[in-house]
C-alpha positions in Angstrom: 0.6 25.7 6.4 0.8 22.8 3.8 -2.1 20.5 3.9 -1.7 16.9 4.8 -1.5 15.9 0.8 1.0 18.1 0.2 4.3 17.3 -1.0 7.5 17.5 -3.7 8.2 14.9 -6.2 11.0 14.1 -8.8 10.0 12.1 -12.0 12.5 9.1 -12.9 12.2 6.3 -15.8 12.7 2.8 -15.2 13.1 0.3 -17.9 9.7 -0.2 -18.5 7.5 2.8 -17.2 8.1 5.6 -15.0 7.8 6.6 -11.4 6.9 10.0 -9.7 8.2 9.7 -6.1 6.8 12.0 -3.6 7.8 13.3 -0.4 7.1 15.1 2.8 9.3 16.0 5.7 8.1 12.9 7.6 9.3 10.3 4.8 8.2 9.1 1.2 4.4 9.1 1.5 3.5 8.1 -2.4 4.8 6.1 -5.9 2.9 6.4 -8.7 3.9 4.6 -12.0 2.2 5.1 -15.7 4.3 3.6 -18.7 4.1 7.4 -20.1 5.4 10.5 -18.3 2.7 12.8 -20.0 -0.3 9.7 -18.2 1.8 9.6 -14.7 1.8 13.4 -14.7 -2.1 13.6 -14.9 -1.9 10.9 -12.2 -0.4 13.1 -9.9 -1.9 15.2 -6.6 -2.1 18.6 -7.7 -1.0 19.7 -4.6 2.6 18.0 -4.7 5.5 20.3 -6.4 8.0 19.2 -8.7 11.7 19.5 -7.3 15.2 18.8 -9.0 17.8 16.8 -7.0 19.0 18.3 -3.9 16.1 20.1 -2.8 14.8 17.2 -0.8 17.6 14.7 1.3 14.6 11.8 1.5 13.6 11.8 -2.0 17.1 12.1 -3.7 17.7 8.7 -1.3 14.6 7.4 -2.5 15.2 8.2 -6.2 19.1 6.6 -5.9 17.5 3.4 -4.3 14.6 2.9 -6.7 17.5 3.8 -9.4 19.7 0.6 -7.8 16.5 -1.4 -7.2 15.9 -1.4 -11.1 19.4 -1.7 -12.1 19.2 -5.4 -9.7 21.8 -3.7 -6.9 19.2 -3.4 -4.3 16.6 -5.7 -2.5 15.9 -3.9 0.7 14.9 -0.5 0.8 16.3 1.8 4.1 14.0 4.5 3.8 11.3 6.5 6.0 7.7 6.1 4.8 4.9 8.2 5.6 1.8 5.9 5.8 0.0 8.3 7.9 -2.8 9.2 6.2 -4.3 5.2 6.0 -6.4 3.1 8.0 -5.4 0.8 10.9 -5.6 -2.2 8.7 -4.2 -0.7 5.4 -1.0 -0.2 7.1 -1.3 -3.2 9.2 -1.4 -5.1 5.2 1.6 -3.1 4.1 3.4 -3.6 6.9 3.2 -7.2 7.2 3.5 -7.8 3.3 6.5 -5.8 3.8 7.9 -7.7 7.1 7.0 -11.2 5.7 8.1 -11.8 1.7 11.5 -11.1 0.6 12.8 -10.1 -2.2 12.1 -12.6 -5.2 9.6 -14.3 -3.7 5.4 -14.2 -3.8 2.5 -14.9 -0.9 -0.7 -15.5 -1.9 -4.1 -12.8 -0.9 -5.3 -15.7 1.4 -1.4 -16.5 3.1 -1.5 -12.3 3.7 -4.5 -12.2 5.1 -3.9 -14.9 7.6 -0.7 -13.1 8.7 -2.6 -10.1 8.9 -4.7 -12.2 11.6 -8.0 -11.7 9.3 -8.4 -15.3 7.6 -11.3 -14.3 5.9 -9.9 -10.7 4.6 -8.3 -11.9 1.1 -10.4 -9.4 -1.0 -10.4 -6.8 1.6 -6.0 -7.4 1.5 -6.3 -7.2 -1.9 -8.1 -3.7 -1.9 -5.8 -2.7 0.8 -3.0 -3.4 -1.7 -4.8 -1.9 -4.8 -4.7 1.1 -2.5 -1.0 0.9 -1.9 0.6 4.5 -2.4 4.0 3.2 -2.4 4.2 0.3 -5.0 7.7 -0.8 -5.3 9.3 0.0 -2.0 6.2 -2.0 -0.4 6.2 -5.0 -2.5 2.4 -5.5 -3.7 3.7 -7.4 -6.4 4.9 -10.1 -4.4 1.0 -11.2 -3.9 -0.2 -13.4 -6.1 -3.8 -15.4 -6.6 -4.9 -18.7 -5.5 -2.6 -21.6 -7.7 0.2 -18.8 -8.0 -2.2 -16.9 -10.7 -1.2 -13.5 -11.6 -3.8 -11.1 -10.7 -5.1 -7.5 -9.4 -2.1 -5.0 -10.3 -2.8 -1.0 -10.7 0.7 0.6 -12.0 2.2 0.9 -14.5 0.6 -1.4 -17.1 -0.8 -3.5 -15.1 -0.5 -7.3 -15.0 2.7 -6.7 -17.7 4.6 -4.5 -15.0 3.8 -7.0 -11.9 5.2 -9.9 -14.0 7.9 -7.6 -14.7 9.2 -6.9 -11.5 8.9 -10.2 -10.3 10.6 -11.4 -13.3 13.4 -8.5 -12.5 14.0 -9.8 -8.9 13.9 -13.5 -10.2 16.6 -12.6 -12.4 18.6 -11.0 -10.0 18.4 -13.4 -7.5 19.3 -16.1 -9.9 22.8 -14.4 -11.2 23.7 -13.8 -7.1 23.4 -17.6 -7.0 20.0 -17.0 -4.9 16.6 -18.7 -5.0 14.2 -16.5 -3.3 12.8 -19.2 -1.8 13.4 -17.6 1.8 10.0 -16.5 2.7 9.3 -16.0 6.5 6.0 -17.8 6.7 4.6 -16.6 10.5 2.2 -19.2 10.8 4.5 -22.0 9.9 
C-alpha cells in the first residue's frame, strides 16, 4: 500500500520559475516552486513519482489550469485538493484565505486571522501559510503585512515571485477592464 506521502508529479515552467505538481487519487495534495528545475527537484518528497501527461486525469487538469493561470486565462481554480494530512487550523487558514480574497486582490495576516476567528493568530496565520503545500492554487500571496508591506514568501524566489504573481493578476485584471477591488470582507 502507498503511504500517506506518496504521490505522482509532472514538472512545468512558468515564466519566472517552475512548479512540480503532485498528486494522489484524492486530489492535488502539494506545489512546490524553485526558479531552477535541478533546486525544485531536490525539493521534492522522495516518495512521489514522476509521470508524463495522461497517466494521472487530476494532475493533467491541474497542470492545464496552472498553464492558463500563468498565461492570465484563469482566476479560479476547479480542482480537488487533498489537504488531509494538516491541522484543524492550517486548513481552516487555507480555506478561508481561499474563500475570502479574489483574484487580484491582498488581505492582510491580521484581516486573515480575524476571519479565521483567532484575532490574535497573525504570526501563527502566517506560519500556517509558510506551510502552505499548495502555493498558487491557494493564494498565499494574496496576504500581505501591516501598511500593505510585502513580506514572508517561501517559493520560488521569494519576495520577487510574490510580487510577481500579484503583479501578474494585477495585470490581468486591469486589460479585462477589472479592479480587483472585490474582496469579500466577512467581518464587514
Amino acid at each position: 500500500m502507498p503511504s500517506r506521502t506518496s504521490g505522482v508529479y509532472r514538472l512545468m515552467e512558468a515564466p519566472v520559475l517552475y512548479l512540480a505538481v503532485a498528486a494522489r487519487p484524492t486530489g492535488i495534495m502539494g506545489v512546490k516552486m524553485a526558479p531552477g528545475p535541478e533546486k525544485l527537484v531536490r525539493q521534492l518528497d522522495p516518495q512521489w513519482s514522476r509521470v508524463e501527461v495522461g497517466v494521472n486525469p487530476v494532475l493533467d487538469r491541474a497542470v492545464s489550469q496552472l498553464e492558463e493561470y500563468f498565461e492570465g486565462k484563469r482566476r479560479v481554480f476547479d480542482l480537488p485538493l487533498d489537504l488531509a494530512a494538516l491541522t484543524p487550523f492550517r486548513r481552516s487558514v487555507l480555506e478561508v484565505l481561499s474563500e475570502t480574497v479574489p483574484y487580484g486582490a491582498t488581505c492582510t495576516y491580521a484581516e486573515l486571522a480575524r476571519w479565521c476567528g483567532s484575532p490574535r493568530a497573525a504570526r501563527g496565520v502566517g506560519r500556517a501559510l509558510a506551510l502552505n503545500p499548495l502555493p498558487v492554487l491557494i493564494p498565499c500571496h494574496r496576504v500581505v503585512g501591516a501598511h500593505n508591506r510585502l513580506v514572508g514568501y517561501s517559493g520560488g524566489r521569494g519576495i520577487a515571485t510574490k510580487q510577481w504573481l500579484l503583479d501578474l493578476e494585477r495585470r490581468c485584471l486591469v486589460r479585462s477592464g477589472g479592479c480587483g477591488c472585490a474582496l469579500h470582507r466577512p467581518d464587514a
